[in-house]
KOLTOR-226826 format. One record per residue (C-alpha): residue in three letters; x, y negated, z. Coordinates in steps of 0.05 Angstrom, whole numbers, plus 5000, padded with zeros to 4 digits. Example, Ala and Ser with C-alpha at 12.3 -4.5 7.8 and 13.67 -1.06 7.14 Angstrom:
<atoms>
('ALA',(5246,5090,5156)) ('SER',(5273,5021,5143)) 
</atoms>
This chain:
<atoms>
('UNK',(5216,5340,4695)) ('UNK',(5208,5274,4740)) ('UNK',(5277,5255,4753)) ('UNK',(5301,5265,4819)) ('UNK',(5237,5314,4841)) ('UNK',(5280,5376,4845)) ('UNK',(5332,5348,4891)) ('UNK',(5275,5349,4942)) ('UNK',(5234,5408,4919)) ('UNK',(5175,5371,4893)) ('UNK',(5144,5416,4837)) ('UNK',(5086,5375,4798)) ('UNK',(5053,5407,4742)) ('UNK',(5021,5350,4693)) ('UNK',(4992,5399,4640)) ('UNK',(4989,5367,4562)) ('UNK',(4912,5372,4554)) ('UNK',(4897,5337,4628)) ('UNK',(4957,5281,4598)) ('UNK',(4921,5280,4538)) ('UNK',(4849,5278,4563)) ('UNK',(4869,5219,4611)) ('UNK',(4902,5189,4544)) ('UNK',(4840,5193,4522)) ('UNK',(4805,5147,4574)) ('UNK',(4780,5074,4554)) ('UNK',(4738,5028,4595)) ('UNK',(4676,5047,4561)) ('UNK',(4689,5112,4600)) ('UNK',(4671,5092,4672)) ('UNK',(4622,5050,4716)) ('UNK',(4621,4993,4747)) ('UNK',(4637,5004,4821)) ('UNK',(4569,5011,4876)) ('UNK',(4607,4954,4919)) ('UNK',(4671,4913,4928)) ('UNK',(4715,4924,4988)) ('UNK',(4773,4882,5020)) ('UNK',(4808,4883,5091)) ('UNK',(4828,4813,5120)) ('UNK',(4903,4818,5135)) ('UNK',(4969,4795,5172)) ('UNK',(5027,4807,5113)) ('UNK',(5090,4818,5162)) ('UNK',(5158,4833,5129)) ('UNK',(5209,4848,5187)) ('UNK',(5270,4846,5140)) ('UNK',(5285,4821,5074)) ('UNK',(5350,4868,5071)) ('UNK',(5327,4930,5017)) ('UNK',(5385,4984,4994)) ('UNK',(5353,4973,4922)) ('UNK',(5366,4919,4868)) ('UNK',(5296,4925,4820)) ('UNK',(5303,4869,4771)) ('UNK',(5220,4851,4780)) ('UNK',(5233,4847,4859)) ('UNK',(5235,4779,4894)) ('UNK',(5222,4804,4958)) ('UNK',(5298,4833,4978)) ('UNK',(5364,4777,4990)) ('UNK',(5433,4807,4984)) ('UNK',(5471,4813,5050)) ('UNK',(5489,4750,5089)) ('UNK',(5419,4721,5070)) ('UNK',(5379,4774,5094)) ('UNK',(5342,4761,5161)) ('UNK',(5304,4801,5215)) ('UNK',(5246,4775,5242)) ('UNK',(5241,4773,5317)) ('UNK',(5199,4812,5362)) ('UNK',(5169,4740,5390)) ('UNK',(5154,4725,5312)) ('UNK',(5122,4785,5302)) ('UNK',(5073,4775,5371)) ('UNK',(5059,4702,5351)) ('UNK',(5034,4712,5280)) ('UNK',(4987,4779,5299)) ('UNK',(4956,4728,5353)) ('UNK',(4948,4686,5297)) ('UNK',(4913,4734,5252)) ('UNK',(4867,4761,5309)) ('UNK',(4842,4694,5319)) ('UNK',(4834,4694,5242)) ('UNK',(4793,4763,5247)) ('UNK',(4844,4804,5219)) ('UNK',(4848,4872,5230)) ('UNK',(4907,4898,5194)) ('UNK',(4986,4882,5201)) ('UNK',(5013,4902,5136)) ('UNK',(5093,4920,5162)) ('UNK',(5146,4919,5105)) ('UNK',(5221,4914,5086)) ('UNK',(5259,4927,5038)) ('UNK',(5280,5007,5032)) ('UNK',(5320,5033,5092)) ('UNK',(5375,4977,5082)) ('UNK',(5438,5004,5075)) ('UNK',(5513,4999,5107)) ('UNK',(5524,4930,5066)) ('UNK',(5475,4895,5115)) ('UNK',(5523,4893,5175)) ('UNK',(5485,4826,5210)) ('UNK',(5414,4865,5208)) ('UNK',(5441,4932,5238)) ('UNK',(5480,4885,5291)) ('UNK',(5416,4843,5303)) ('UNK',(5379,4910,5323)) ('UNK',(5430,4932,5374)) ('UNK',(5430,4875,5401)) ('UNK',(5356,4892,5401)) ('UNK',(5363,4957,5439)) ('UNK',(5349,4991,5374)) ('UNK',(5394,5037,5334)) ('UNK',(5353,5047,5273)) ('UNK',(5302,4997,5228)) ('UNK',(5245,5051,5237)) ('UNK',(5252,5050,5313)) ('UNK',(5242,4977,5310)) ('UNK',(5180,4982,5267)) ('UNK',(5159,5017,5322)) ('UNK',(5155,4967,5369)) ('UNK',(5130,4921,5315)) ('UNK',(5073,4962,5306)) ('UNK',(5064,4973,5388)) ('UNK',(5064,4890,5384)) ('UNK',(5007,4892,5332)) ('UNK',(4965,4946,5371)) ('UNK',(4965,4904,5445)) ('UNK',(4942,4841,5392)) ('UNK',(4887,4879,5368)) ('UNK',(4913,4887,5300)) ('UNK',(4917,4951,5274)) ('UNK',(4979,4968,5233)) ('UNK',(4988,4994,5161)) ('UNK',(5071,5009,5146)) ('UNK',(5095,5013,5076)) ('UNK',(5168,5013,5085)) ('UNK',(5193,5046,5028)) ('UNK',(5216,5109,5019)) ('UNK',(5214,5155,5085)) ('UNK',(5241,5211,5101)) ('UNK',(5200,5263,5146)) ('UNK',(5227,5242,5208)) ('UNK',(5227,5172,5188)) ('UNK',(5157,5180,5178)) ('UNK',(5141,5219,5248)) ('UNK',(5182,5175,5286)) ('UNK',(5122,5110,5265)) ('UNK',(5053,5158,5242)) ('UNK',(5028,5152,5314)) ('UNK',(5023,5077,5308)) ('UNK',(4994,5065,5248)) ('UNK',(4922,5056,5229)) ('UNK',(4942,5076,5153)) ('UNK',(5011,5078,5117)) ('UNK',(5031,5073,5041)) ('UNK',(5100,5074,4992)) ('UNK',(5080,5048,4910)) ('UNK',(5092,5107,4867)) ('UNK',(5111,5057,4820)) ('UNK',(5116,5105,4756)) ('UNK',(5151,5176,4752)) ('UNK',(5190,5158,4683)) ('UNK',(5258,5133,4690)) ('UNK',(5265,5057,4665)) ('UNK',(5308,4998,4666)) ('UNK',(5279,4967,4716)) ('UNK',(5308,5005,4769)) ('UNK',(5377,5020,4740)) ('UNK',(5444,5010,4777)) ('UNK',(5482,5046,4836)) ('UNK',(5431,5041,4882)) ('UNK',(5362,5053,4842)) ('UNK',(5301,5078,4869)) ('UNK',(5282,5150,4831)) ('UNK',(5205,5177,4829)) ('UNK',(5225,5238,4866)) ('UNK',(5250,5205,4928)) ('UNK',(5182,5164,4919)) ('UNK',(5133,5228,4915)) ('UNK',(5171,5259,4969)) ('UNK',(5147,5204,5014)) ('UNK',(5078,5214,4992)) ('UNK',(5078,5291,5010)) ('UNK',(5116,5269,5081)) ('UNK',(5046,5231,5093)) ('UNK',(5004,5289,5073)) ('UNK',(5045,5344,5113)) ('UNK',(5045,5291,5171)) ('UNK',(4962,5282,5154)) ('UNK',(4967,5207,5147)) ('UNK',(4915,5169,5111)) ('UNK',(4960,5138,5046)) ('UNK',(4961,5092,4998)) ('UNK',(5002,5084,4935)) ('UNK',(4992,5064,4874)) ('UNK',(5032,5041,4797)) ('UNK',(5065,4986,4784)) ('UNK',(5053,4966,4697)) ('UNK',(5101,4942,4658)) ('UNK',(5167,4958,4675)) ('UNK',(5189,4998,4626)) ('UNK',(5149,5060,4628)) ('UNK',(5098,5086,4565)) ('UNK',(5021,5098,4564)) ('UNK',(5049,5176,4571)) ('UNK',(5092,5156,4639)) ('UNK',(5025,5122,4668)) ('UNK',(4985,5182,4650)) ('UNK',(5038,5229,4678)) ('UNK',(5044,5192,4746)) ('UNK',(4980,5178,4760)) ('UNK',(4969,5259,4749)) ('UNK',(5024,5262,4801)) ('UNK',(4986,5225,4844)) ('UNK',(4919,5256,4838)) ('UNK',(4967,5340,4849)) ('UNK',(4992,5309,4911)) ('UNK',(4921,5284,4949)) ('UNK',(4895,5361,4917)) ('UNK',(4945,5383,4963)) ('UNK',(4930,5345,5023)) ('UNK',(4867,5299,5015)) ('UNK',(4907,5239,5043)) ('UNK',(4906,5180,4989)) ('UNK',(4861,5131,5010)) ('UNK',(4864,5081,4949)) ('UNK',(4911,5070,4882)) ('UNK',(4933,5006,4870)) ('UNK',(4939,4997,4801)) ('UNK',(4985,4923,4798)) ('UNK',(5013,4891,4741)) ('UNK',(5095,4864,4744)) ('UNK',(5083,4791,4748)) ('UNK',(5135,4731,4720)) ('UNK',(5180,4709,4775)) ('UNK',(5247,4676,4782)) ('UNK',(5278,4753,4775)) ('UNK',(5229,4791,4725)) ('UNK',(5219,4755,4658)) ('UNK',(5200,4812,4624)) ('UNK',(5126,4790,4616)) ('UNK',(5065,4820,4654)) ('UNK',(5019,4874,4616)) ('UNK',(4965,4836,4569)) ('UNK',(4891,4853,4594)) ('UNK',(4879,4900,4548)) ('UNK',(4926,4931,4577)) ('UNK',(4913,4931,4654)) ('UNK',(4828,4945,4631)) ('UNK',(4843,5011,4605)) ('UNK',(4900,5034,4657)) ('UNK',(4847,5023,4710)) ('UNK',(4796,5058,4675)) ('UNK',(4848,5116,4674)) ('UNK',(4864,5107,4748)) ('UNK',(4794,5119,4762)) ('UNK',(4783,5174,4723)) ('UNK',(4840,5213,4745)) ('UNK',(4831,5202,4817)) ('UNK',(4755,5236,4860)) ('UNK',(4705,5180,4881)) ('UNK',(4732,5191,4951)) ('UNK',(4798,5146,4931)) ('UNK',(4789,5080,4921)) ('UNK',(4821,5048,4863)) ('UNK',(4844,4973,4874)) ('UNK',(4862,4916,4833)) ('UNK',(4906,4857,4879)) ('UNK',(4860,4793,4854)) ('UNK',(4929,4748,4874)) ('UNK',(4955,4795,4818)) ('UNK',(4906,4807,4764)) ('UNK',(4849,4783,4729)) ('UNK',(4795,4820,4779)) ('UNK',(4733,4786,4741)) ('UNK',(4760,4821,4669)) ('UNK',(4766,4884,4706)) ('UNK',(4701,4893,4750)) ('UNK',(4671,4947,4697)) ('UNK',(4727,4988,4693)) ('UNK',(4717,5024,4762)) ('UNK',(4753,4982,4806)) ('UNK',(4720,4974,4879)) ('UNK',(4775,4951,4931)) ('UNK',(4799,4884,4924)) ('UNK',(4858,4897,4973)) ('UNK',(4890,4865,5036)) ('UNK',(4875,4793,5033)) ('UNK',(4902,4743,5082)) ('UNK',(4880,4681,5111)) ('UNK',(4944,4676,5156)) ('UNK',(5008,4695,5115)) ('UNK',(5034,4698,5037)) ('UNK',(5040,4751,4998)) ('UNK',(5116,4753,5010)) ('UNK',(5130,4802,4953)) ('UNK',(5093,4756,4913)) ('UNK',(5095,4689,4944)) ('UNK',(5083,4645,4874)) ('UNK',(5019,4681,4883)) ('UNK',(4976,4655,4938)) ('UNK',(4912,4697,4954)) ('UNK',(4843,4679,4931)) ('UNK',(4800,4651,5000)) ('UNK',(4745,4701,5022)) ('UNK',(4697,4647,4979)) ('UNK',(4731,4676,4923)) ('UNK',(4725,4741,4929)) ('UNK',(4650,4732,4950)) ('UNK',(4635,4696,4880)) ('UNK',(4679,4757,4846)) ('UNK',(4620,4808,4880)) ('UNK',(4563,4756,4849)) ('UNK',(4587,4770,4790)) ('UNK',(4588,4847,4803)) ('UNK',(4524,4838,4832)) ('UNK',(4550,4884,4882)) ('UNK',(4548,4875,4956)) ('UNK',(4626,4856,4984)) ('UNK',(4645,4894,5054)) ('UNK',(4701,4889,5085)) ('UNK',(4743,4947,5119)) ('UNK',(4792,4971,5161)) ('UNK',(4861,4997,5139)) ('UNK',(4844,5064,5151)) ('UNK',(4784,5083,5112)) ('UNK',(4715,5112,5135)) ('UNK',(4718,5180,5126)) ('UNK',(4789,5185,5152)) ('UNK',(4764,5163,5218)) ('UNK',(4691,5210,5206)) ('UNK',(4743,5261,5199)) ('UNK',(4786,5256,5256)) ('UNK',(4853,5239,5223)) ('UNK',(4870,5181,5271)) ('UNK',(4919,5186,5322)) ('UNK',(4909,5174,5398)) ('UNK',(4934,5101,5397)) ('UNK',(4896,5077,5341)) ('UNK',(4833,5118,5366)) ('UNK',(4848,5082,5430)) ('UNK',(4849,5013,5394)) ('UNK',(4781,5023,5361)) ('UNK',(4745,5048,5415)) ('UNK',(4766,5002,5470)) ('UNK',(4705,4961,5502)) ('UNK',(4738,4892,5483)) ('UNK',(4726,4833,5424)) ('UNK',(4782,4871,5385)) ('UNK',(4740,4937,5397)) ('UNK',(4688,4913,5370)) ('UNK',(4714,4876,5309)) ('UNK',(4742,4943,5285)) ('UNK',(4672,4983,5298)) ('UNK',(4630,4922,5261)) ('UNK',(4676,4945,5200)) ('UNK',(4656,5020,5209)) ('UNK',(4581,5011,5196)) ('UNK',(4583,5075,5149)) ('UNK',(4611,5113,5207)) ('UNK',(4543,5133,5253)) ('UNK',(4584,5150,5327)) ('UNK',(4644,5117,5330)) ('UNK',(4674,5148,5392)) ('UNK',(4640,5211,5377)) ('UNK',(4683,5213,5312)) ('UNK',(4750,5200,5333)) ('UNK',(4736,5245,5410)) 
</atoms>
């Protein structure tokens, strides 16, 4: 049973022989990937505050150190990465802070806002009159958490992380894989394009890593909402000195990722993260959000490669790079978007068409998302 599923009434059946067929699963197993994707990004985090402790996480401070980034912040740097060509603002904070962070929850009423959802909001409203469309992972979400932001974002997304129970994310206040899928099937009820992924090395066996990426795959049968897996190693940092997984390691858990999950989900490796190069045969073909503007703040000892190097990474593919939206193609073929993002898109203006130039695979833009 993955702890904490029944307390929301997630069932997910892993059967032994699919655990032990995707057990099975080396490298050798899969293909190289057709082409390399990547979206050029704003990385906004509009509170450090989290209600969770992980011992691998640098991104959360502990209350009194915590700040809140200001609505004028938040319009300033999406100017910034529109004049860079960015088309996504990737929103997070820390998990729905709680009652210790008394200066945050002040700073919002202040604000006009009672909650840190109905401030992402806004955030996101900010992004959309910059011409940047917004992808939200803040964490876990409850439905109407979820509803109260869908309509604003391009794309949104919550890390699985793993469904086993580990170490890592011990103490009075740790995360659990149930509250975690529950946010995934949120998005699918809600029909919002998703993306989520594992986190390796934390704790968890080659059995856990089979198990939740099965978890994944039963959820998008349900819905068809996952967009990509990110499949991202813990990394060495001045709270996690646990190691990072070995490249063995990281080869054959992407193989695995791609053959549990349909060609329609992408499966991505973060090149800040990971050794992209080692991994371009074992079915990897998104290369993630990328910015030329920000950090990676949950990672910021790890800058991000320039676009030059993740042009030379596709030479040596010998596959064609493209970059993308936050939403992917067929989610907008399909109709999944919601009236202000379709709005976004289609509008006859520079931003306009920097999102359509992106949408090449997509024949009638406007006719699509009518």
């Amino acid at each position: 049973m993955i702890p904490g599923a029944a307390e929301y009434g997630i069932e997910v059946e892993t059967g032994e022989e699919d655990v032990k067929d995707l057990l099975s699963v080396g490298p050798e197993d899969v293909s190289a990937a057709d082409e390399l994707s990547f979206a050029r990004n704003i990385f906004i985090p509009l509170t450090t505050a989290c209600r969770y402790t992980c011992s691998y996480c640098t991104y959360y401070d502990p209350p009194g150190q915590a700040d809140l980034m200001s609505p004028r912040e938040i319009r300033e740097i999406c100017r910034r990465g529109a004049d860079a060509g960015c088309t996504e603002a990737l929103f997070t904070f820390g998990d729905d802070p709680d009652d210790r962070y008394d200066e945050i929850y002040d700073q919002l009423e202040a604000w006009g806002h009672e909650t840190i959802y109905e401030y992402l909001r806004e955030a996101c409203r900010i992004a959309l009159e910059e011409g940047i469309l917004p992808h939200s992972n803040p964490g876990d979400q409850t439905r109407e958490q979820m509803e109260r932001v869908a309509d604003v974002n391009a794309s949104m997304g919550v890390m699985l992380e793993t469904t086993a129970e580990v170490q890592a994310h011990s103490g009075p206040r740790a995360k659990t894989p149930g509250q975690r899928l529950n946010t995934i099937r949120n998005a699918g009820e809600l029909g919002i394009p998703f993306t989520t992924g594992i986190l390796v090395g934390i704790g968890e066996d080659w059995r856990d890593r089979a198990e939740s990426l099965l978890a994944i795959r039963e959820m998008h049968e349900r819905y068809d909402h996952i967009q990509e897996i990110i499949v991202q190693p813990v990394v060495e940092n001045d709270r996690w000195k646990g190691g990072s997984p070995d490249l063995e390691t990281l080869r054959r858990i992407t193989a695995m990722a791609r053959v549990a999950m349909p060609k329609t989900v992408s499966i991505q490796a973060p090149p800040n993260l990971a050794s992209v190069r080692e991994l371009l045969d074992c079915g990897i073909d998104d290369l993630g959000g990328v910015s030329p503007v920000t950090v990676d703040h949950i990672n910021p000892e790890y800058e991000w490669p320039e676009l030059r190097e993740l042009e030379d990474i596709a030479e040596i593919a010998g596959v064609p790079l493209r970059e993308r939206l936050p939403v992917y193609e067929r989610f907008v073929a399909d109709g999944w978007l919601s009236d202000p993002v379709k709005r976004a898109i289609t509008a006859d203006n520079e931003h306009g068409e920097r999102y359509r130039s992106h949408l090449d695979g997509v024949s009638n833009v406007a006719r699509c998302v009518d």
